[in-house]
N, CA, C and O atoms as a Maestro MAE file, in Angstrom:
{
 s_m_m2io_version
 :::
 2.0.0
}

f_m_ct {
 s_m_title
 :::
 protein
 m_atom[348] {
  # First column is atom index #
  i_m_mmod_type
  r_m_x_coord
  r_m_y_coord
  r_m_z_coord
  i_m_residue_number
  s_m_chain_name
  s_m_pdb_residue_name
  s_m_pdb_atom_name
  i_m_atomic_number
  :::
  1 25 223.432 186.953 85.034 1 A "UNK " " N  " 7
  2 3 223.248 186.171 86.216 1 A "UNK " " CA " 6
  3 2 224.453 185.243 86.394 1 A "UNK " " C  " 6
  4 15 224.798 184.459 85.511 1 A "UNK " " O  " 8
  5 25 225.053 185.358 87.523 2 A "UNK " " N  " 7
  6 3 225.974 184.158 87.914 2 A "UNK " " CA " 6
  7 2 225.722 183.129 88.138 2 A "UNK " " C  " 6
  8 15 224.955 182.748 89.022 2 A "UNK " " O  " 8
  9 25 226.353 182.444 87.340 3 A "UNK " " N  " 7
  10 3 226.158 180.710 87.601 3 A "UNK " " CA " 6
  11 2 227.036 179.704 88.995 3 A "UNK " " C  " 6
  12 15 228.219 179.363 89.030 3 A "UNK " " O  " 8
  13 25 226.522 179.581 89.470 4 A "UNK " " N  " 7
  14 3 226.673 179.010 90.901 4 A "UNK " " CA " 6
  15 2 227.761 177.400 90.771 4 A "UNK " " C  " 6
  16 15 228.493 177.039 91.692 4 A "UNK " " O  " 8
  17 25 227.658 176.851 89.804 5 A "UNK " " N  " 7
  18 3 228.650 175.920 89.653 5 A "UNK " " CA " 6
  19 2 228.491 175.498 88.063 5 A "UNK " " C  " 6
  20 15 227.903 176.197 87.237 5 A "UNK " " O  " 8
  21 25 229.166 174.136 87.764 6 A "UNK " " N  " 7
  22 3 228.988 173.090 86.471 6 A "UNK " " CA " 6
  23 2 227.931 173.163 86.294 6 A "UNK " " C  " 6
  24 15 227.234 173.484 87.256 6 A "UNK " " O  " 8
  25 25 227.257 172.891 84.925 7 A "UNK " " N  " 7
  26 3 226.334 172.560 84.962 7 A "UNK " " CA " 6
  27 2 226.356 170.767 84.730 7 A "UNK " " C  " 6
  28 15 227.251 170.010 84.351 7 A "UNK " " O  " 8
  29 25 224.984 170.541 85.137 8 A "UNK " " N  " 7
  30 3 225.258 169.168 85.653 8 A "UNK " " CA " 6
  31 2 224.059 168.868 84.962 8 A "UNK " " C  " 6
  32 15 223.271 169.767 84.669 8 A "UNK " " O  " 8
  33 25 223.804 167.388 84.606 9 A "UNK " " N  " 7
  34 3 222.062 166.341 84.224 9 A "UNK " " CA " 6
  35 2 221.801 165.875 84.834 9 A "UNK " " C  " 6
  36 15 222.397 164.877 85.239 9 A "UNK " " O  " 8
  37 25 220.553 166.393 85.357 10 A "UNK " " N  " 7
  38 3 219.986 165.380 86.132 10 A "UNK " " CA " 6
  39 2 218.909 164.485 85.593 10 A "UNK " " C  " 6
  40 15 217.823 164.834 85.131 10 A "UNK " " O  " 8
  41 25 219.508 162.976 85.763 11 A "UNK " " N  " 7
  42 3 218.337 162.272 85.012 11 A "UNK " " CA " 6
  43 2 217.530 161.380 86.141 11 A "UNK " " C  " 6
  44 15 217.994 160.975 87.207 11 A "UNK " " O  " 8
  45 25 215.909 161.137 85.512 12 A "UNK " " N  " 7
  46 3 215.031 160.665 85.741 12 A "UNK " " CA " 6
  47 2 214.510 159.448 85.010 12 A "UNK " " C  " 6
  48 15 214.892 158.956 83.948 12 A "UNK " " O  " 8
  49 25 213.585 159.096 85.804 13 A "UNK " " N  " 7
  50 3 213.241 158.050 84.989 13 A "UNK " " CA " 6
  51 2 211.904 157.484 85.216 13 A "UNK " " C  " 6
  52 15 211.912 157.210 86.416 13 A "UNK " " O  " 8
  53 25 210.412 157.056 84.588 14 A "UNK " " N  " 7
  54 3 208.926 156.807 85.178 14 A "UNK " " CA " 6
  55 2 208.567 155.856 84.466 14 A "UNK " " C  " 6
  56 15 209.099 155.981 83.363 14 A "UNK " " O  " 8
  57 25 207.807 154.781 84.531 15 A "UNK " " N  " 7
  58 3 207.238 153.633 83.612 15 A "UNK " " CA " 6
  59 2 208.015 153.677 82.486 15 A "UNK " " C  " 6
  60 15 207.618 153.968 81.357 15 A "UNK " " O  " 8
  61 25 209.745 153.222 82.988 16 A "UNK " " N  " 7
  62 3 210.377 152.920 81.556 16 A "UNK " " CA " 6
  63 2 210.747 153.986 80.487 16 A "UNK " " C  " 6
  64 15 211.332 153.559 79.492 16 A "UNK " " O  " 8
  65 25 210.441 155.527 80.574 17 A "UNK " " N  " 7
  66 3 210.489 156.608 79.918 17 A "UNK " " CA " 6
  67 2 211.677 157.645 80.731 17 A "UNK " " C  " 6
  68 15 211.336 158.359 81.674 17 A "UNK " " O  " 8
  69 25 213.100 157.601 80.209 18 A "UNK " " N  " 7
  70 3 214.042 158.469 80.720 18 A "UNK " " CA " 6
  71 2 213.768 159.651 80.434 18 A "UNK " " C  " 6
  72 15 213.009 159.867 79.489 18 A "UNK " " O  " 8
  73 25 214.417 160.895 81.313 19 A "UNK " " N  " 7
  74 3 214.441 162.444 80.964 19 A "UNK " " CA " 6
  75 2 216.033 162.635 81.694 19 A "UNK " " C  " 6
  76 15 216.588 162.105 82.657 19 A "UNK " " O  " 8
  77 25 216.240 163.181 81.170 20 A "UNK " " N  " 7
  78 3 217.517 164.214 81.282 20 A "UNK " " CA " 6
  79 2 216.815 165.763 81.223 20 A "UNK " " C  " 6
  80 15 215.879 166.154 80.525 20 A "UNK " " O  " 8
  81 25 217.752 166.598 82.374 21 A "UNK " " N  " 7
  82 3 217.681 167.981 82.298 21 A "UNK " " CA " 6
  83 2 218.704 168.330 82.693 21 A "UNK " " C  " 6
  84 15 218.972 167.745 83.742 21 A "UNK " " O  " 8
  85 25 219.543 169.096 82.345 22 A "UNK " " N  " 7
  86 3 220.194 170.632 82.554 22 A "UNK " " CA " 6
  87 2 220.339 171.228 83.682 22 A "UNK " " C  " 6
  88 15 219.338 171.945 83.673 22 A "UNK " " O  " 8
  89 25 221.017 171.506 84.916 23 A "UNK " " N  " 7
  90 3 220.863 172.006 85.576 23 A "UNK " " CA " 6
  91 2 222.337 172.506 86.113 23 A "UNK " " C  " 6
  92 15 223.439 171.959 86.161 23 A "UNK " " O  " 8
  93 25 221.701 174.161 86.598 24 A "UNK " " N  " 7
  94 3 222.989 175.026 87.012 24 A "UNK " " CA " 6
  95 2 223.327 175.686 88.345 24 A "UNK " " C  " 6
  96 15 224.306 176.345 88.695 24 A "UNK " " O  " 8
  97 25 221.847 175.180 89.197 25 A "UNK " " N  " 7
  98 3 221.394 175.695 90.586 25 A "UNK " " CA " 6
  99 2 221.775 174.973 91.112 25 A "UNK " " C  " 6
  100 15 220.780 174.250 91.151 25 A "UNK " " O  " 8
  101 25 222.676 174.338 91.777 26 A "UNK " " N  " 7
  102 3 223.447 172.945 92.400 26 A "UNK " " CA " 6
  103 2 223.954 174.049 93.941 26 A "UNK " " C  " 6
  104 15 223.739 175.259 94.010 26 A "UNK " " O  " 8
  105 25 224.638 173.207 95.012 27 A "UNK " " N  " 7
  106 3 225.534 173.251 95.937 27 A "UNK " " CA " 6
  107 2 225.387 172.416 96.712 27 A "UNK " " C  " 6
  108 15 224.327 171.855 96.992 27 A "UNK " " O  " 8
  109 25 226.673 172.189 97.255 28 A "UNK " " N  " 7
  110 3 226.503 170.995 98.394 28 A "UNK " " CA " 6
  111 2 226.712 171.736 99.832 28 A "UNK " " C  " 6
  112 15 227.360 172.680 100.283 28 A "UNK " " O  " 8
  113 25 225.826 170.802 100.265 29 A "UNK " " N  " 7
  114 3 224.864 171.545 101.655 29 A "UNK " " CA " 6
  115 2 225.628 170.592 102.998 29 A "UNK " " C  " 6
  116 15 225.655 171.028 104.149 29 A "UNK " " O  " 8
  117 25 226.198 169.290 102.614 30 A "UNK " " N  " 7
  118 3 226.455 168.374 103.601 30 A "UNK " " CA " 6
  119 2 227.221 167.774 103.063 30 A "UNK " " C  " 6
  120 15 226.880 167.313 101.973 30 A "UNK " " O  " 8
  121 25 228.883 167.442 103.665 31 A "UNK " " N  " 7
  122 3 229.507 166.536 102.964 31 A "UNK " " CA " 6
  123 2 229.386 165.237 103.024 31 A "UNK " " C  " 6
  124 15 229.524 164.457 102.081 31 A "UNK " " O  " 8
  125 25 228.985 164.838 104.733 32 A "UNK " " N  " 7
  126 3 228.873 163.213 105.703 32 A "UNK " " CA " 6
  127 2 227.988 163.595 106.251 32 A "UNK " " C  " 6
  128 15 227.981 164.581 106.988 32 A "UNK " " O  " 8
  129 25 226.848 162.709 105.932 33 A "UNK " " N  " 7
  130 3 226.993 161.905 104.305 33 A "UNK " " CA " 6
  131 2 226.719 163.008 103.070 33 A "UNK " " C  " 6
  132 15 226.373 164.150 103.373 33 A "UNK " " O  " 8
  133 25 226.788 162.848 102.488 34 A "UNK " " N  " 7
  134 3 227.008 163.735 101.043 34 A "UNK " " CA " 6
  135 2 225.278 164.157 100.637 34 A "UNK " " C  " 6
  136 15 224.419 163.310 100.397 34 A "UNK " " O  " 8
  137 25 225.026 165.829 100.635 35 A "UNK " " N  " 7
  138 3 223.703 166.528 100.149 35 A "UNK " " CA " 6
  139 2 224.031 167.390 99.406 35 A "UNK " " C  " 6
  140 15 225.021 168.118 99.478 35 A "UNK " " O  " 8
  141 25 223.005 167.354 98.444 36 A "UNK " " N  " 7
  142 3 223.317 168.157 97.302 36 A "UNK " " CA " 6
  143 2 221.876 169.042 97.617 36 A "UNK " " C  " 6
  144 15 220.868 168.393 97.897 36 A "UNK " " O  " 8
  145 25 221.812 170.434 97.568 37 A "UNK " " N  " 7
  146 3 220.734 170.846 97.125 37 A "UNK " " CA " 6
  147 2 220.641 171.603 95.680 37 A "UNK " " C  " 6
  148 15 221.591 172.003 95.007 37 A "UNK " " O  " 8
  149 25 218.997 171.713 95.323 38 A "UNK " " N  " 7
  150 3 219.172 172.104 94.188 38 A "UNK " " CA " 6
  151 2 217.404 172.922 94.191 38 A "UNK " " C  " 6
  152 15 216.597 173.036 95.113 38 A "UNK " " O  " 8
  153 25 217.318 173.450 92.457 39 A "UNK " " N  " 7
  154 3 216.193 173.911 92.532 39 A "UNK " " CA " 6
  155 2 215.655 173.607 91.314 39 A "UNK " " C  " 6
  156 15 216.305 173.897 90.309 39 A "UNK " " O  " 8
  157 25 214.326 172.945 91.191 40 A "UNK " " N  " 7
  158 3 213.711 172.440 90.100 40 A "UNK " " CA " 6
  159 2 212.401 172.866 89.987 40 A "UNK " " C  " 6
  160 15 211.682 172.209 90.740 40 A "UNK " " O  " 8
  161 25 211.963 173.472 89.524 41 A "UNK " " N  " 7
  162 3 210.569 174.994 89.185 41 A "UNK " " CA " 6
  163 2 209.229 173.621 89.374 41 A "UNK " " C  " 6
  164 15 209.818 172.543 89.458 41 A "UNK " " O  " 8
  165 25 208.333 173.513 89.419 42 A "UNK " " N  " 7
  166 3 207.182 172.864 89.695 42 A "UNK " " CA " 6
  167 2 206.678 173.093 88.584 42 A "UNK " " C  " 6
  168 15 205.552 172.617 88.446 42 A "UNK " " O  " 8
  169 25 207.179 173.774 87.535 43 A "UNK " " N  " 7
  170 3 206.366 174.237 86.506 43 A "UNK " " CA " 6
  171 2 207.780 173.098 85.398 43 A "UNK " " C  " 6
  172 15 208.252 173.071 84.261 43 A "UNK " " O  " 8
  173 25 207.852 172.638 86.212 44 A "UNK " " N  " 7
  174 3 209.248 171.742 85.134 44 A "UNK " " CA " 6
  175 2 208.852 170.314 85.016 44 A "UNK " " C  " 6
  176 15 208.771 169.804 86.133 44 A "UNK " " O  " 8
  177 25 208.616 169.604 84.177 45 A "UNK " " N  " 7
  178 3 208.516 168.386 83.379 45 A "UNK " " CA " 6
  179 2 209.246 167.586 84.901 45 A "UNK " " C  " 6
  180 15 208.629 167.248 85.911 45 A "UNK " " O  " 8
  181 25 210.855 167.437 84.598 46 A "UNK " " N  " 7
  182 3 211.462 166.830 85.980 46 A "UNK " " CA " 6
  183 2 210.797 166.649 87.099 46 A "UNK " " C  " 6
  184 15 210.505 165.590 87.655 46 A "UNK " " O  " 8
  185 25 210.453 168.299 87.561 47 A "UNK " " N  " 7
  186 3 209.802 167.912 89.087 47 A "UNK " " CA " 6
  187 2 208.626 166.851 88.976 47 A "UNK " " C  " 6
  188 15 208.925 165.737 89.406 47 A "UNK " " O  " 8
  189 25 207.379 166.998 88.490 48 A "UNK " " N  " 7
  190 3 207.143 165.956 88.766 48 A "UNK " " CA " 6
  191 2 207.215 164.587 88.712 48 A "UNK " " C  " 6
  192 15 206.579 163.846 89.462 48 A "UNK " " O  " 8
  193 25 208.233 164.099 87.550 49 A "UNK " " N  " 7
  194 3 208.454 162.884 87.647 49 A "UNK " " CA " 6
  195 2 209.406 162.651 89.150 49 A "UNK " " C  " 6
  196 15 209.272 161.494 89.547 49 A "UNK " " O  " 8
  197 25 210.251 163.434 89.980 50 A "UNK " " N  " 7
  198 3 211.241 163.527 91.030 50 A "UNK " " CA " 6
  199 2 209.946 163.189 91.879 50 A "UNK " " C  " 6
  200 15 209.803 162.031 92.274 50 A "UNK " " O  " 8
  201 25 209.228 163.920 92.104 51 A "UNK " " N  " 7
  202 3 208.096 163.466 93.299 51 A "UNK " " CA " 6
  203 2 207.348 162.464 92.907 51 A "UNK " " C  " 6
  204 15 206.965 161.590 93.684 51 A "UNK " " O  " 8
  205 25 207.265 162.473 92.542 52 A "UNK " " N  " 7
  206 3 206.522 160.753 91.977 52 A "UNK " " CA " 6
  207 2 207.579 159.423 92.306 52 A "UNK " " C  " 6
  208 15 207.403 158.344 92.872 52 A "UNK " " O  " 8
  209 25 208.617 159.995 91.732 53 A "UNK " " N  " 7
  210 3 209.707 158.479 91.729 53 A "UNK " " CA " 6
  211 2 210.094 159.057 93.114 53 A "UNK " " C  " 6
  212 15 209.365 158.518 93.947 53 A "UNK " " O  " 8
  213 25 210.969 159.962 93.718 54 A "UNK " " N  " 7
  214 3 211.636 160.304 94.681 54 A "UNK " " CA " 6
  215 2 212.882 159.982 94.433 54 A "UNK " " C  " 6
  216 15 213.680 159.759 95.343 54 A "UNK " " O  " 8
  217 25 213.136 159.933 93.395 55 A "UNK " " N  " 7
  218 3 215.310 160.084 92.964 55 A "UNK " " CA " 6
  219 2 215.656 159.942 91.352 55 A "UNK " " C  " 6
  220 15 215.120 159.475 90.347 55 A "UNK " " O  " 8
  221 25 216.901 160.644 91.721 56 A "UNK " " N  " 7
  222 3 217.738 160.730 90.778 56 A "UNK " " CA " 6
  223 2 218.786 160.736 90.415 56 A "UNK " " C  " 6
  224 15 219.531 160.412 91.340 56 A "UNK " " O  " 8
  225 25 219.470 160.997 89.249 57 A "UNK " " N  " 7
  226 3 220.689 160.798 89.559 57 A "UNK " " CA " 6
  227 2 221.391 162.185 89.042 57 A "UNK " " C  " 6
  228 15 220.828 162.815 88.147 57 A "UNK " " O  " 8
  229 25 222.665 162.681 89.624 58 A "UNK " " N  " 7
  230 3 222.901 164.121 89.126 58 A "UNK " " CA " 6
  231 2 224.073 163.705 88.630 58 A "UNK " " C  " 6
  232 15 224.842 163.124 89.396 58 A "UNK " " O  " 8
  233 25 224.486 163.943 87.094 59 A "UNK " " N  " 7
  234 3 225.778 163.153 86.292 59 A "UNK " " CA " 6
  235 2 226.628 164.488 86.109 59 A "UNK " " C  " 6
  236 15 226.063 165.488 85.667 59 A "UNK " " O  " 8
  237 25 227.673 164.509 86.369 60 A "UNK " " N  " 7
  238 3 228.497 165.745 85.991 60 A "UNK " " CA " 6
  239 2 228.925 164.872 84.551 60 A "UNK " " C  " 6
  240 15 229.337 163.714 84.480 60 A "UNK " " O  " 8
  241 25 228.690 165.787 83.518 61 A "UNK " " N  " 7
  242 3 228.508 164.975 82.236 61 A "UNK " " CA " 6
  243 2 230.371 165.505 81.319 61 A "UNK " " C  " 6
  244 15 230.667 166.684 81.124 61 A "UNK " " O  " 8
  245 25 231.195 164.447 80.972 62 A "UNK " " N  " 7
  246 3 232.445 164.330 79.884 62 A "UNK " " CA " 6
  247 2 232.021 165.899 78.915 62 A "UNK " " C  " 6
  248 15 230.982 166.539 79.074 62 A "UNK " " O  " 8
  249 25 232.664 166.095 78.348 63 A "UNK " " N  " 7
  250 3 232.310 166.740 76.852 63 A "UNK " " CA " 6
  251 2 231.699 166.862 76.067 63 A "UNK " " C  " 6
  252 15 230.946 167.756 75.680 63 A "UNK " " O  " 8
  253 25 232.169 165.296 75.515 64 A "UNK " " N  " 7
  254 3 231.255 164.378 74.566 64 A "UNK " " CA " 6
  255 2 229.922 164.148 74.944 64 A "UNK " " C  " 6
  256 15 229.102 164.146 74.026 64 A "UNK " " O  " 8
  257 25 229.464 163.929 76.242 65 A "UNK " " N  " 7
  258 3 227.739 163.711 76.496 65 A "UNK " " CA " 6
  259 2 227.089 165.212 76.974 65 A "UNK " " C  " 6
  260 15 225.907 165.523 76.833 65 A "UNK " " O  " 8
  261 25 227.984 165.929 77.478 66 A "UNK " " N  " 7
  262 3 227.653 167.284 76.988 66 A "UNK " " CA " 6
  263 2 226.974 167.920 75.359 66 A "UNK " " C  " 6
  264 15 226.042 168.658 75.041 66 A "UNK " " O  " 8
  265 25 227.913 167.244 74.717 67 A "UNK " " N  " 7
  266 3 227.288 167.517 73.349 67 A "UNK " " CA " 6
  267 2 226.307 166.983 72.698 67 A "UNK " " C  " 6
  268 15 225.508 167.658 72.049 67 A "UNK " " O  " 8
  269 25 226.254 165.624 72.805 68 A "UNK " " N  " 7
  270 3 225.302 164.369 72.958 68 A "UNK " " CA " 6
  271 2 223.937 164.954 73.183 68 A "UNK " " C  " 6
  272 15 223.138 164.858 72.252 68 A "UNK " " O  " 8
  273 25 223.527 165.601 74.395 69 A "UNK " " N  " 7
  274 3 222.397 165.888 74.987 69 A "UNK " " CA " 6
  275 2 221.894 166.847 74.565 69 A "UNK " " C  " 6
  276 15 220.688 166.918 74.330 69 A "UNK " " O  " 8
  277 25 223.159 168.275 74.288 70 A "UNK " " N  " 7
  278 3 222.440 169.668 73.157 70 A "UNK " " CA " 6
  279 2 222.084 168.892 71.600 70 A "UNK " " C  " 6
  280 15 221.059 169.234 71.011 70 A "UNK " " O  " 8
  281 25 222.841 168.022 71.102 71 A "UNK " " N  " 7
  282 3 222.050 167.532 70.021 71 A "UNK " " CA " 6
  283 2 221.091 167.358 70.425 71 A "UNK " " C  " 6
  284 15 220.351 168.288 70.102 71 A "UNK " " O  " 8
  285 25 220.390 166.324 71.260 72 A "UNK " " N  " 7
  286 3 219.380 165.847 70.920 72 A "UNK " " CA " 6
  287 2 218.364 166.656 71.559 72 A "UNK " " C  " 6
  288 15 217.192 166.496 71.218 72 A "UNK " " O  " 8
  289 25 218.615 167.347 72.280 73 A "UNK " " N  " 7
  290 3 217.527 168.536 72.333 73 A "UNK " " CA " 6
  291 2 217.591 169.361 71.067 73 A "UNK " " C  " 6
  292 15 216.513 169.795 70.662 73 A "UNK " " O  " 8
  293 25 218.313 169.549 70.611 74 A "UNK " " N  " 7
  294 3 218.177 170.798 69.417 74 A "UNK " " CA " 6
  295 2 217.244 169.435 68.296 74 A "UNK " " C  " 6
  296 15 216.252 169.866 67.708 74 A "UNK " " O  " 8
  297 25 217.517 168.286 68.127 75 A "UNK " " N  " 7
  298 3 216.407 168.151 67.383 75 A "UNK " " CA " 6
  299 2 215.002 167.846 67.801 75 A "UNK " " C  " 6
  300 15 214.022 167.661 67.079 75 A "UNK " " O  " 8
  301 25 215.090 167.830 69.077 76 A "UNK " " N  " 7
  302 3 213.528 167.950 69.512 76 A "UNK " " CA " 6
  303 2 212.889 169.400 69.206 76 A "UNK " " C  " 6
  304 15 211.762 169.567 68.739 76 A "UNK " " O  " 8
  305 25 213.987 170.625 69.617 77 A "UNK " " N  " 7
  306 3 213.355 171.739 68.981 77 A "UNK " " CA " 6
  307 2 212.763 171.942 67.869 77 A "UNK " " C  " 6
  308 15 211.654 172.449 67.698 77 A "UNK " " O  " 8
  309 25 213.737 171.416 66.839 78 A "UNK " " N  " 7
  310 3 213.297 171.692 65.524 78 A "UNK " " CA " 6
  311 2 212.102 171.003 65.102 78 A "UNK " " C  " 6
  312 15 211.124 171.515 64.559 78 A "UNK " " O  " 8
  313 25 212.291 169.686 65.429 79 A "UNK " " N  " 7
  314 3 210.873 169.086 65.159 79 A "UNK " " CA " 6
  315 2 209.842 169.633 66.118 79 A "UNK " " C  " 6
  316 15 208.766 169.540 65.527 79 A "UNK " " O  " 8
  317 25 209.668 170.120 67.226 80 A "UNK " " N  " 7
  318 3 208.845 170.626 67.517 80 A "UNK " " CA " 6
  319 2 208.180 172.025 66.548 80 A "UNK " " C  " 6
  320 15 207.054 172.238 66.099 80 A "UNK " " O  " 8
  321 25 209.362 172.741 66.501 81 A "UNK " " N  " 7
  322 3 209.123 174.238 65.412 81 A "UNK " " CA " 6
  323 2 208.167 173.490 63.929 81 A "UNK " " C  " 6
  324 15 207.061 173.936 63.623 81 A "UNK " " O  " 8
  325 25 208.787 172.410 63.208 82 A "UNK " " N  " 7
  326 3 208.267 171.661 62.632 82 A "UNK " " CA " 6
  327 2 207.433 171.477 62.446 82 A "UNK " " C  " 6
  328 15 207.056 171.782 61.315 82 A "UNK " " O  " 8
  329 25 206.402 170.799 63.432 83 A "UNK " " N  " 7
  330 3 204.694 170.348 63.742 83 A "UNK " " CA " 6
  331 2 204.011 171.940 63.804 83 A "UNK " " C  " 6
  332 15 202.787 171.827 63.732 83 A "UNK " " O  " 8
  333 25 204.246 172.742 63.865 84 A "UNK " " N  " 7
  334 3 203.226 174.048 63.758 84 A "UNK " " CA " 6
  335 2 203.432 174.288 64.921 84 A "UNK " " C  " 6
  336 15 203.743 175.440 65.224 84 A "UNK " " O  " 8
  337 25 203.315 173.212 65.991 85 A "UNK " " N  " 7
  338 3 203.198 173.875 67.743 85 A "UNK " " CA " 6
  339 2 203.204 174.989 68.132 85 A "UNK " " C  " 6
  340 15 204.071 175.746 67.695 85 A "UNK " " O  " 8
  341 25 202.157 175.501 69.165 86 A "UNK " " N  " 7
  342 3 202.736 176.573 69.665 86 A "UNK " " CA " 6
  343 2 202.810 176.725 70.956 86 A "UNK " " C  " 6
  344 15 202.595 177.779 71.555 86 A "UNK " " O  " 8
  345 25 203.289 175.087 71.705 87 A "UNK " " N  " 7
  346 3 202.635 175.171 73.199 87 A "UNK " " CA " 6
  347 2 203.779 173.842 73.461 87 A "UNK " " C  " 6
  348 15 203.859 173.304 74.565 87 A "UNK " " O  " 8
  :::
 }
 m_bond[347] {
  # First column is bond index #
  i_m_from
  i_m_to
  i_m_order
  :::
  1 1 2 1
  2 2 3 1
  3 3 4 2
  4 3 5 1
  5 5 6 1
  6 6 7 1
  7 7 8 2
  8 7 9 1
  9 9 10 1
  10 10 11 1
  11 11 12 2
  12 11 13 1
  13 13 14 1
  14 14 15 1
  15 15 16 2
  16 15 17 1
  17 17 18 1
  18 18 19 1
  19 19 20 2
  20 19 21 1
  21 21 22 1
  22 22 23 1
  23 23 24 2
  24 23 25 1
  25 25 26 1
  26 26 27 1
  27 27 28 2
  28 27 29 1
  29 29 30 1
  30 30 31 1
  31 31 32 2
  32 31 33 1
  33 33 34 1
  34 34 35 1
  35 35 36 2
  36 35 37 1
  37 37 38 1
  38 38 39 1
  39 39 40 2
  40 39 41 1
  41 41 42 1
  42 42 43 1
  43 43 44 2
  44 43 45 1
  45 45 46 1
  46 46 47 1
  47 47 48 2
  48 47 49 1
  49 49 50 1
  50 50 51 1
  51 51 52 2
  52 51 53 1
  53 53 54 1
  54 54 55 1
  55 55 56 2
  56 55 57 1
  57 57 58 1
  58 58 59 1
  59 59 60 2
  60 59 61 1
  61 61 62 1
  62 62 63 1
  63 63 64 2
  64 63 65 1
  65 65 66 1
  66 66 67 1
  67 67 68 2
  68 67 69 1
  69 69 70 1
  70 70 71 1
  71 71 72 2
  72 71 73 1
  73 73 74 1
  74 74 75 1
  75 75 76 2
  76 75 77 1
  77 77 78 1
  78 78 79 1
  79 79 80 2
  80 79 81 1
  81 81 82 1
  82 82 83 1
  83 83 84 2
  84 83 85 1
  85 85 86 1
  86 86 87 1
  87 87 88 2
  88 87 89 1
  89 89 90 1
  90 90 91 1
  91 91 92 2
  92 91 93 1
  93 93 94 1
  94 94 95 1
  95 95 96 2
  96 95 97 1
  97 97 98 1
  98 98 99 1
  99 99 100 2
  100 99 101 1
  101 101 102 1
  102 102 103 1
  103 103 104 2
  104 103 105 1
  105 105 106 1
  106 106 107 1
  107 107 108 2
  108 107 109 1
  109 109 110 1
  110 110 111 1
  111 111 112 2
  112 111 113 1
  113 113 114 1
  114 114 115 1
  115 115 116 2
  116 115 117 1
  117 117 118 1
  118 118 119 1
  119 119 120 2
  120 119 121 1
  121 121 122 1
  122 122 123 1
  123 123 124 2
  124 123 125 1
  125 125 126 1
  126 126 127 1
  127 127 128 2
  128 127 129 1
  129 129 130 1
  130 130 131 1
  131 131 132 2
  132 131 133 1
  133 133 134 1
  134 134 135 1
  135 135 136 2
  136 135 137 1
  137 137 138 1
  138 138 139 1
  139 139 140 2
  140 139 141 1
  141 141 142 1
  142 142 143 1
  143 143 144 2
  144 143 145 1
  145 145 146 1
  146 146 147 1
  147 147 148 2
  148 147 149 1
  149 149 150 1
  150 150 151 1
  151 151 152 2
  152 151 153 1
  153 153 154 1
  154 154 155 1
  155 155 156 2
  156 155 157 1
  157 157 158 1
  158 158 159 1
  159 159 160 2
  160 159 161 1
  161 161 162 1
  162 162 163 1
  163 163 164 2
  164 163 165 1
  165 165 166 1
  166 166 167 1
  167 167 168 2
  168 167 169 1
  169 169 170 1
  170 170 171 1
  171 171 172 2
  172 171 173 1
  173 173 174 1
  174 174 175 1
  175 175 176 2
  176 175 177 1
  177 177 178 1
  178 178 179 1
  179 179 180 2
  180 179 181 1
  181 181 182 1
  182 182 183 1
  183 183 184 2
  184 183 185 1
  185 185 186 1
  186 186 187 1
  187 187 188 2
  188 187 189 1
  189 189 190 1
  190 190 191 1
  191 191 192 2
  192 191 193 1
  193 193 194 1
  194 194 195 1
  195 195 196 2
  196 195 197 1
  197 197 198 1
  198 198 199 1
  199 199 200 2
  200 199 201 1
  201 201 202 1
  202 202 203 1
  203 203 204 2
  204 203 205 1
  205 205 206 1
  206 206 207 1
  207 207 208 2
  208 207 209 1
  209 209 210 1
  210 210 211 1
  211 211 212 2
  212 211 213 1
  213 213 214 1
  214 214 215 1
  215 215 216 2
  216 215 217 1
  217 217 218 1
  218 218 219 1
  219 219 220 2
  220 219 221 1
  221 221 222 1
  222 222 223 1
  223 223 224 2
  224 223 225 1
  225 225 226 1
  226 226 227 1
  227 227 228 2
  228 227 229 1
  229 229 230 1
  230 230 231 1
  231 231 232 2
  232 231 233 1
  233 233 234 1
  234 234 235 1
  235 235 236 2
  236 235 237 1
  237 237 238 1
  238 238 239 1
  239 239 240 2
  240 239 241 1
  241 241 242 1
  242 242 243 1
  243 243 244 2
  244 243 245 1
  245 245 246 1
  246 246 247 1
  247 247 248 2
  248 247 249 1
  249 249 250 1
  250 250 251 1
  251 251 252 2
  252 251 253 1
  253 253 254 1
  254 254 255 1
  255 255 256 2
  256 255 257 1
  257 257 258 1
  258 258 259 1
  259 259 260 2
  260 259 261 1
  261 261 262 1
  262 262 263 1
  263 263 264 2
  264 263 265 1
  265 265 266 1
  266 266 267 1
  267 267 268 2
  268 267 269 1
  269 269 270 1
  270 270 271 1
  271 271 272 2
  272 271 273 1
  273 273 274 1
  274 274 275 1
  275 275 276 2
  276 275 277 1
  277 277 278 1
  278 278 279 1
  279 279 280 2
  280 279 281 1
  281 281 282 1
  282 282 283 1
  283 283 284 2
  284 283 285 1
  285 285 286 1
  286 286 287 1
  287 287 288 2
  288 287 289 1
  289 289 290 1
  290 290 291 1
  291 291 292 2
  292 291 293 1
  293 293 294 1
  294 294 295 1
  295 295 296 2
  296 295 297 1
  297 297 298 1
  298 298 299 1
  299 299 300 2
  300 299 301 1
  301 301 302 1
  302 302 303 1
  303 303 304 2
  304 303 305 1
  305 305 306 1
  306 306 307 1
  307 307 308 2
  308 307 309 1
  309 309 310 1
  310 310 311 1
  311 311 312 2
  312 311 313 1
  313 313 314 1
  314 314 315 1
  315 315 316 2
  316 315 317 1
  317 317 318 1
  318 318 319 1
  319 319 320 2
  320 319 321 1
  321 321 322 1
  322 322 323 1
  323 323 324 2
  324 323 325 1
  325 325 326 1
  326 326 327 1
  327 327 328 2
  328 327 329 1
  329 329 330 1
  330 330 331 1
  331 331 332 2
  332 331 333 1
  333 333 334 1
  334 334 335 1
  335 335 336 2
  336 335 337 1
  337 337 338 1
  338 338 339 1
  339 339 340 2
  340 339 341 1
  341 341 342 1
  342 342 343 1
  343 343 344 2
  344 343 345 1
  345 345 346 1
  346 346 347 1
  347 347 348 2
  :::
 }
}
């Protein structure tokens, strides 16, 4: 599958609890004033905090916080694999 641009984070934020996600479905739709569209599954953690709050912010992320963010997802994986989970 072709990837349509950067991938970019989009972060959120609800009663004080940040999320960051990943995202590769981006284009800009309007320059003046500036629209971004994008696509975020309803079946995704993000979307509903996005409809609830109604914004966000989309960070084209350095290197370094590129890497930053696969860490710390890879240890949420593991500790998830960890706890037995299977859900």
């Amino acid at each position: 599958m072709l990837e349509p641009g950067p991938v970019v984070l989009v972060t959120t934020a609800r009663r004080g609890r940040p999320n960051v996600m990943t995202m590769s479905w981006h284009t800009m739709m309007e320059f003046e004033p500036p629209l971004v569209g994008c696509v975020i599954s309803n079946r995704n953690y993000t979307h509903g905090l996005l409809k609830a709050t109604r914004e966000c912010v989309i960070n084209v992320p350095s290197v370094e916080i590129a890497e930053a963010v696969v860490a710390a997802a890879m240890r949420r994986v593991r500790t998830w694999k960890s706890s037995g989970s299977s859900t």
